[in-house]
Each structure stands twice: as C-alpha cells, then as structure tokens.
ZAKOLDO-471540 format. One record per atom (N, C-alpha, C): y, x, z. Coordinates in steps of 0.02 Angstrom, whole numbers, plus 50000, padded with zeros to 5 digits. Each point is the difference from the previous one (the first is absolute). Example, Ala and Ser with C-alpha at 12.3 -4.5 7.8 and 13.67 -1.06 7.14 Angstrom:
// ZAKOLDO-471540
497165066050390/500594995550000/500605004550000/500534998249964/500595004250003/500554996150037/
This chain:
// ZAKOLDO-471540
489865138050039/500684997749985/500404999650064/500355002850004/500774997750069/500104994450014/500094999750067/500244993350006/500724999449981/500194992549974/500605003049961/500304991450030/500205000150069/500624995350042/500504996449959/499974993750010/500784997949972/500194995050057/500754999950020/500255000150072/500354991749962/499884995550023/500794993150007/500344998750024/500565001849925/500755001750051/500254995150023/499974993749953/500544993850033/499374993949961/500194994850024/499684991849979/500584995949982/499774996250002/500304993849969/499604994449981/500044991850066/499724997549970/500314990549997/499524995549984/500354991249995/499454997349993/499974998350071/499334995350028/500204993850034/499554996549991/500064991650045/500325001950060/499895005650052/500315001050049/500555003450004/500335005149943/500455001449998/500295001549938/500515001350017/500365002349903/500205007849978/499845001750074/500205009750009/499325004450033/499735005349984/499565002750036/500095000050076/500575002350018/500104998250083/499754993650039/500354994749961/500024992750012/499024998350009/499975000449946/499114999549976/499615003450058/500075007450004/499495003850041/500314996550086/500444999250011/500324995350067/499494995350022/500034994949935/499734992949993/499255002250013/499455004149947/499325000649994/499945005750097/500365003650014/499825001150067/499974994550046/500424996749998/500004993250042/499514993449979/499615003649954/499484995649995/500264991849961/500525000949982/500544992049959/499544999149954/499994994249974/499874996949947/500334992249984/500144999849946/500184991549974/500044997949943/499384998449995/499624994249961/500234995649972/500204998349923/500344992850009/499284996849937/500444995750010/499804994549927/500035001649912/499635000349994/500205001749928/499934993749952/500395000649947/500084991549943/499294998249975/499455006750032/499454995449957/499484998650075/499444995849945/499604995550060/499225001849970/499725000250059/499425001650007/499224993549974/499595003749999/499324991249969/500054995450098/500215003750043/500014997850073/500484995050016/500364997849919/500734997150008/500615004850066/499975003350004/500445003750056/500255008149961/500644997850000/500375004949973/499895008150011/499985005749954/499725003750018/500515005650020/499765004350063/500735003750051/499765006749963/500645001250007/500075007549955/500665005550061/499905005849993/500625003850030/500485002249914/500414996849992/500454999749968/500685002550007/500265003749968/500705006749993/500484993349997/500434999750055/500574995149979/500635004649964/500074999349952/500785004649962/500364993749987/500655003849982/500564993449981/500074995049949/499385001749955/499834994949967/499494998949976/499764993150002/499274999349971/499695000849946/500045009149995/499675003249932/499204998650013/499704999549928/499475000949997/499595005049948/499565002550014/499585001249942/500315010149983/500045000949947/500205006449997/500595000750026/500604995349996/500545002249999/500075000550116/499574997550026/499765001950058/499705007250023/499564999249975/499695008049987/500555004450000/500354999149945/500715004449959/500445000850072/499984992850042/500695002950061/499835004150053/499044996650035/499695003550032/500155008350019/499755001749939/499945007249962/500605002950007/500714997249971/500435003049976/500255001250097/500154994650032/500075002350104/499705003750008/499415000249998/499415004950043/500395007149963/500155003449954/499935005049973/500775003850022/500614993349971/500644999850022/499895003850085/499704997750041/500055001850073/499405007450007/499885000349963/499405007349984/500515004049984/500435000949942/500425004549970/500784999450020/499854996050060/500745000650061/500225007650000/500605002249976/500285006350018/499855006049940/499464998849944/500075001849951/500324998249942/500455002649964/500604997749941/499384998349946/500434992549993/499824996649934/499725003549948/500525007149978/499705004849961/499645000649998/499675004950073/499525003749970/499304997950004/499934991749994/499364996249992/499584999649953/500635004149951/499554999149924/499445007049996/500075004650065/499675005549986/499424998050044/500034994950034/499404999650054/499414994849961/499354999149989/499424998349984/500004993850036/499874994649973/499864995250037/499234997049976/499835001850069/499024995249971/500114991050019/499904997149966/499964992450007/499534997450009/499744997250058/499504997050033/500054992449983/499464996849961/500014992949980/499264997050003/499784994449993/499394996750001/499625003349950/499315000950037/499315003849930/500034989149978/499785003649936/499844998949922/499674992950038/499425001350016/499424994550022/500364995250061/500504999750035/500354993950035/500014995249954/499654993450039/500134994549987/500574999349995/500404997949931/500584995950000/500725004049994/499655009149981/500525002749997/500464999149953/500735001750014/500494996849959/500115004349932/500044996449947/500205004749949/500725002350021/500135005349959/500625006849978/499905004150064/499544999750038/500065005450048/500075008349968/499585000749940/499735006349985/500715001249941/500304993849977/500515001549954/500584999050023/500444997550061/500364996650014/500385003950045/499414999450065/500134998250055/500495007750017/499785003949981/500335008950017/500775000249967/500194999249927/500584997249960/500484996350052/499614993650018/500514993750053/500245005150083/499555004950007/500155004350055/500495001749990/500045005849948/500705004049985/500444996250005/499834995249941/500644995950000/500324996850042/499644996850065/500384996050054/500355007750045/499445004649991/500475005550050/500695004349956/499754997749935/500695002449983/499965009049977/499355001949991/499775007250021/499425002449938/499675005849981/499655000849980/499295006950049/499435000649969/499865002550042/499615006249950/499715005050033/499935004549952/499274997949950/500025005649934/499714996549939/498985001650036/500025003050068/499244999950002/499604994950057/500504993750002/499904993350031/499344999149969/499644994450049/499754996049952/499624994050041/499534995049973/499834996150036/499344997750020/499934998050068/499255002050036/499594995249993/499754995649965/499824990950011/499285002050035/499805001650074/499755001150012/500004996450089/500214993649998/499894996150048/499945003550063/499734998950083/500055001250045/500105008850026/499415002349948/499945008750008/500535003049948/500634996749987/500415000849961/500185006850030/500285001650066/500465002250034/499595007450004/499294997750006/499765008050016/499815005849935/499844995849908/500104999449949/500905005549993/500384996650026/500835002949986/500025004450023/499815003450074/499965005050044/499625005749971/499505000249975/499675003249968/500195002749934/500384995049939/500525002049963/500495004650013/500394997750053/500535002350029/500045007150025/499215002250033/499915007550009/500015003749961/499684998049941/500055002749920/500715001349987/500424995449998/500724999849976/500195004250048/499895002450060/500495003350056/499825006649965/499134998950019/499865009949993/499835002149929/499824995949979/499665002449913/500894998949956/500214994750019/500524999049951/500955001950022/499945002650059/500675002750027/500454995750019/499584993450007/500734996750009/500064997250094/500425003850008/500204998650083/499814993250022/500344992749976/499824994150023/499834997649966/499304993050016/499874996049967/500094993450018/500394994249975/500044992750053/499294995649948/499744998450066/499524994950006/500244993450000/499794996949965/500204991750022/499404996249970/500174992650064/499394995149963/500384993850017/499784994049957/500184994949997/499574995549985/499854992150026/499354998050009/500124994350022/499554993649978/500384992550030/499184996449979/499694997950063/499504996049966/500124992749995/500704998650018/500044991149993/500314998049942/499265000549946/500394995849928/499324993550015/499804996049957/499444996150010/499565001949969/500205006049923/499085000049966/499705005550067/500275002950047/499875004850035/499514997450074/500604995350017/499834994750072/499314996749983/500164996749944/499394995149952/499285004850004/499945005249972/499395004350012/499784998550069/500365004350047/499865001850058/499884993750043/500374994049988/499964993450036/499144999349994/499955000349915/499184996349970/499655003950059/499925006649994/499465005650051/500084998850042/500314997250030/500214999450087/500135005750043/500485002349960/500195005650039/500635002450034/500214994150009/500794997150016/499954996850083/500395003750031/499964997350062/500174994550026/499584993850002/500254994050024/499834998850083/500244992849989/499694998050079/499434999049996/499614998549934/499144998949984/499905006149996/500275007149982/499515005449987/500415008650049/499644999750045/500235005350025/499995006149994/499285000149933/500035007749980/500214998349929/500945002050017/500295001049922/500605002850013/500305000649967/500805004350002/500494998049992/500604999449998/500604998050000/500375001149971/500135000149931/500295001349934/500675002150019/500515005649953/500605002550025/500235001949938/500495004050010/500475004249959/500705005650023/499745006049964/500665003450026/500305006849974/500255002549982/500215006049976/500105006650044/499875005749960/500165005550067/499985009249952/500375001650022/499995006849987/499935007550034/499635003249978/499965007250040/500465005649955/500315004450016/500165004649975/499545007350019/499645003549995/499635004550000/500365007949977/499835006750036/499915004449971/499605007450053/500305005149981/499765004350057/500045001250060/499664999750028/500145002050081/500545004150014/500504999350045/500535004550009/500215000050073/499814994050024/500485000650058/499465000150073/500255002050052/499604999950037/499484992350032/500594996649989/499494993350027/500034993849955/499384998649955/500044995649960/499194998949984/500094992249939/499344999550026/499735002149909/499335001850012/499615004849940/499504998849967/499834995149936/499384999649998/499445007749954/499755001550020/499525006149999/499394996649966/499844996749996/499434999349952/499864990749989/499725000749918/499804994649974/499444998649974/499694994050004/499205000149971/499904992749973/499234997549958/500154996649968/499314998249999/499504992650009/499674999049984/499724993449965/499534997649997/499674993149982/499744998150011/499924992350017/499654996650041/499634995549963/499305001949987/499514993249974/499994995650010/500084998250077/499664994050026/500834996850013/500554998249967/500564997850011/499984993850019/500524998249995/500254991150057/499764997949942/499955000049938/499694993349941/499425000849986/499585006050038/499425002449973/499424995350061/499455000349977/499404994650039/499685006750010/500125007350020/499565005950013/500234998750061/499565004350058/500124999050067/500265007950008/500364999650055/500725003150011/499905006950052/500075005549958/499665007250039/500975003850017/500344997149958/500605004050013/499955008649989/499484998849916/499995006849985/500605002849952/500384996749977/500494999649980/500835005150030/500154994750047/500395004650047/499635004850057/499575000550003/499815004850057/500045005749953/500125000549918/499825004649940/500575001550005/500654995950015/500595000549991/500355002650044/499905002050060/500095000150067/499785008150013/499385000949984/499795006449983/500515005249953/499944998049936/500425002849944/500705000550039/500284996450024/500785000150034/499915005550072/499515000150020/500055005850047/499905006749985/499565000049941/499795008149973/500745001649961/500314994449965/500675002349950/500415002650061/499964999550073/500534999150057/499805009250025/499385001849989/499785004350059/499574998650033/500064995850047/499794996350060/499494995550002/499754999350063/499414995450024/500224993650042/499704996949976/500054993950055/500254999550064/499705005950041/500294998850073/500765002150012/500325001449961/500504999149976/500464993850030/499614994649960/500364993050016/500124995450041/500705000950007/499964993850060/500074991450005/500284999849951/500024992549965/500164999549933/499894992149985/499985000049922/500474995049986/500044999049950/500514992149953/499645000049947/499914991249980/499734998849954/500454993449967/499734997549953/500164995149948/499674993850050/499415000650025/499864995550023/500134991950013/500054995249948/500504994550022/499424993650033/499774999550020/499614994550015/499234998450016/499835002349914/499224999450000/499395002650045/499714997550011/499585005450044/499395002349969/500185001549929/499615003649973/500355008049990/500784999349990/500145005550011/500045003450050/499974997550076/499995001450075/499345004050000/499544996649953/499345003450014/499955006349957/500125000249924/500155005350001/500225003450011/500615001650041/500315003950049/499815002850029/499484995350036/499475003450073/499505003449949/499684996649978/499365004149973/500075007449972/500554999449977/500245006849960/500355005750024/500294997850064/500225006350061/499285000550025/499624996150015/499485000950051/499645005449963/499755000749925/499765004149960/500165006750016/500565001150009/500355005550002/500125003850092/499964995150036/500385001750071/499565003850021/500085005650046/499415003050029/500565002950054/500504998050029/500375000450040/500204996350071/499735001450056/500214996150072/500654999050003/500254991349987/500754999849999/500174993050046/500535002050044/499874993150061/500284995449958/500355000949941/500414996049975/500005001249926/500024993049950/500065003149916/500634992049978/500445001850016/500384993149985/499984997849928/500194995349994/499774996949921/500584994849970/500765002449967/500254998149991/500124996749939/500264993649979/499884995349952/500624996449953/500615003050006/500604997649972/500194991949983/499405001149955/500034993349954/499864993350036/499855001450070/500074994650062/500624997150027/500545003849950/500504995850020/500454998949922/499925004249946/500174998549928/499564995649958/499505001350030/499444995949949/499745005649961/499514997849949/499865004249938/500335001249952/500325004349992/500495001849942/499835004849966/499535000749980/499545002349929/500335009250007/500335002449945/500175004349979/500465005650038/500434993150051/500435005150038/499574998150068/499554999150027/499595001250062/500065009950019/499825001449989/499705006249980/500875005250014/500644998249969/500635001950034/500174995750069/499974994650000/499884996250097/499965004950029/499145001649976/499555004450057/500575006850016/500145002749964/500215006750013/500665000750032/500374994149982/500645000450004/499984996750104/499594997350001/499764997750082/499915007150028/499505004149953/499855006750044/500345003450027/500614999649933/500605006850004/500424998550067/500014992650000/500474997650055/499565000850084/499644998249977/499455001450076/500065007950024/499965002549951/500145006850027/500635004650024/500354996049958/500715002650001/500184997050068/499734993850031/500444998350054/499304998650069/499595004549984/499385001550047/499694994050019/499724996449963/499664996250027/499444999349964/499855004649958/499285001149977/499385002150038/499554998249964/499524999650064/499485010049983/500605003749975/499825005849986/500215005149929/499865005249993/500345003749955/499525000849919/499624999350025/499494999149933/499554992749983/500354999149932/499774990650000/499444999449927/499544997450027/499754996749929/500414992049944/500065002449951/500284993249974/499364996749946/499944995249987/499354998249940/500384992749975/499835000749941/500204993349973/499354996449927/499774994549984/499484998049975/500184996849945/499864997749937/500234995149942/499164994950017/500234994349964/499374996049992/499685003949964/500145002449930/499445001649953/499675004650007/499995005350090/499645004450026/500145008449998/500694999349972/500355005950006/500245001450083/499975005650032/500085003350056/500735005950031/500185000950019/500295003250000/500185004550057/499955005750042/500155002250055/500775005150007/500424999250053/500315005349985/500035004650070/500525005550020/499885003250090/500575001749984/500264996050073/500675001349997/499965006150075/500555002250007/500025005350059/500925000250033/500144998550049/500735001050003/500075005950037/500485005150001/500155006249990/500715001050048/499785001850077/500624998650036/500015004850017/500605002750060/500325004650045/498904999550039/499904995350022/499385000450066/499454999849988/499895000449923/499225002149979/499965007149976/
C-alpha cells in the first residue's frame, strides 16, 4: 500500500493556558501552568486543583464543551467562508464510552449544539469519535480515507473534553490517582478544546503525519498484570511501517503523558523495545504538564505544539514520534515529519 501523507494546515485551540493556538503553544513552550481550585473537595479535606478554561461565563457541562469546541474550530477555519463548511467532514473527538462519569448527550447533543453555537453546518460524512485519549489518532486515520478514498480535500478535526464534573473527580479521587500534596504519582485534571484542519500535502514546508498505528495493552493502569509495554511498542511499530520508515528516523517524541509514572514507564519500556539506534539525545515532551489531562483533546495539544515548534524552529528535529494511551488499554501511535526548504 502507498504511503498516503496528510499535511496540518491550520489549529485551533482553548486551554487553561490560552484561548488561541498561538497564545497556548507560547504558554506550553514556556513551560506556564496555573492550577486553581476547583468547587469540589477531596477525602484529604483540601480542595481539589484542576487547570480550568476561564471563558466569560461560568458554563458548565455540555453547554461548555459546546463553547470549547465551537473557539477551537472558529480559529481553525479562520479565512475559510462560513459557506463552504458544510462541504468539509468534521470528525468529533469526545470521551470513550467507559470514562468514569461521562456526561450524557455527548453522542446526541453535543455535535447539533456545535453547529448551532457556530451558526454553520458541516458536511453529511461527519461523525463522532467517543474514543477518549487515542481519539485524535482514530480521526487521522479516518480522515486519510476521506482525503484519498473519499475525495474530499479537507477534513476539520476537533475535540472537546473536561474532566472536572464530580462523578468523574469522585472515581479518580477513590483510586488515588489525583495529584495531591499526599500523592505524587497522580495527574492534574484539566479541560480544553482544539482543532486540526487536515488535507494533502502541497506546500513546501509544513508539518505531515505519514503514518498511523494502533495497539493494546494488557497489562493497563487498572490491570494487576505486570507491565511489558507490549501494547504501544505494537503501536509504535504499526505507525512506522504505515510511515515507510524505521526508527532511526526519530528524533523526539510527544506524548499524553500527564503525571503517572506508570505511563512514564511505559514510555520507556516501549521505545526501549524498539530503539536500536545511538542517539545523544531522545527528548520527551509532555503538554499536559501545563493543561493538565484533558481526555479527548490531549492528543490535538500534542500536535498543535508540534506544528508551532516547527514552524518557528524550536523543535528538537524534523521527524517526531507522537503516542497517546486510554485507561482501558487502547494505544495509539502516530509519525509526524515536517517538510521544509532544509531537509
């Protein structure tokens, strides 16, 4: 089979650190973060800190989601007419099924309240991803289909994603998997919206993802199996053979990574599987160290950081690994490659 490239043209995103992709990728280069308080409280009696989207009003719940979504996409489809949105595909990135505490009308609602706040429709071969963290690499993979199998020039990506309700916090509080001042291996709950617009490679310097892969992980964060990271090293693989390419290839990666150091370890364990390359350097970048975990749209963060890293050289190279993980042991790999005047 060909390798068959799809290039991202523009982002769009609304994170705790910013409200514009510029703003955001600014903030996550500079390493920002801010933490606040959130209305609920922990069994530690101490209120529990969340990175939280400040907008102009204190929406909650879908109709949050609904504004998230509707910015991130608004600043994606900057400079394309209202029109002709109804011809472009939109994949909708939302929480898999199995989240604690996910909100109802996502699967009935939440896409309808889109249009409607943007005022827009989008074309009739949309549809929606409830496929939590590996949402993004799930759409990409769609999206090649829709470019090369189905003719259609662009596809906009979007995800939207908020883990601060309480049946959600409440789970994760019980497990201890919430980063307190008592527990240092846990994460930092978030929320944020973001969009990619996608299509063919055209221009000389832009950035490309070339291959996607997909695996499973037995031994997951809820599982009591001990931890081989056969999963993504499966995934990681599959994303380099869909690409062409080998490993030595890579010069750094981005991940979902928010905290745990169970996912740190699978990280390591699962490049290490694979590396057979002398490299003075493999940097290991982590987004969600300054958004928090934001479930669904993690996975647009990641990319939308890349596009900007590259675009304004401060990437730590031209060919990147990206990986992103769900609890319930779904995997996901993708290879990104940016495509300049000097490679």
């Amino acid at each position: 089979m060909p390798i068959q490239p799809i290039a991202i043209k523009s982002t769009g995103l609304v994170t705790s650190v910013g409200l514009s992709a510029p703003a955001a990728c600014a903030a996550i280069r500079a390493k920002i973060s801010n933490p606040t308080e959130t209305r609920f409280m922990g069994s530690d009696g101490e209120w529990i800190m969340a990175h939280q989207v400040p907008l102009a009003e204190p929406w909650r719940g879908l109709s949050k989601l609904t504004k998230m979504a509707a910015m991130a996409i608004a600043e994606c489809l900057d400079g394309i007419p209202s029109a002709d949105w109804a011809s472009i595909p939109l994949l909708l990135c939302v929480a898999e099924r199995e989240r604690p505490g996910r909100l109802d009308g996502l699967d009935e609602h939440l896409f309808l309240d889109i249009e409607n706040e943007l005022g827009s429709t989008f074309s009739p071969e949309s549809t929606i991803i409830a496929a939590g963290r590996v949402g993004v690499a799930v759409a990409l993979s769609q999206a090649r289909k829709l470019i090369y199998e189905g003719s259609k020039p662009r596809v906009l990506i979007a995800a939207t994603d908020s883990l601060l309700t309480w049946p959600t916090l409440n789970v994760y509080e019980r497990e201890d998997r919430l980063l307190t001042a008592g527990n240092s291996d846990g994460f930092m709950p978030g929320e944020a919206g973001g969009a990619l617009l996608v299509g063919l490679p055209h221009r000389e310097t832009e950035l490309i993802c070339p291959g996607v892969g997909f695996g499973f992980e037995n031994a997951h964060v809820r599982s009591d199996q001990p931890l081989k990271a056969e999963g993504l090293a499966s995934a990681i693989k599959e994303s380099l053979r869909d690409a062409g390419r080998t490993e030595s290839i890579l010069q750094f990666r981005v991940t979902d990574v928010s905290g745990e150091q169970y996912y740190f370890k699978e990280a390591s364990l699962a490049f290490s599987r694979l590396d057979r390359t002398k490299r003075k350097q493999f940097d290991f970048w982590h987004p969600a160290e300054c958004v928090g975990q934001t479930g669904s749209a993690i996975g647009i963060v990641m990319l939308a950081v890349l596009k900007s890293a590259c675009e304004k050289r401060y990437a730590k190279g031209d060919n990147i690994l990206a990986h992103v993980a769900n609890d319930n042991g779904k995997r996901a790999s993708m290879i990104l490659a940016w495509h300049s005047k000097r490679t």
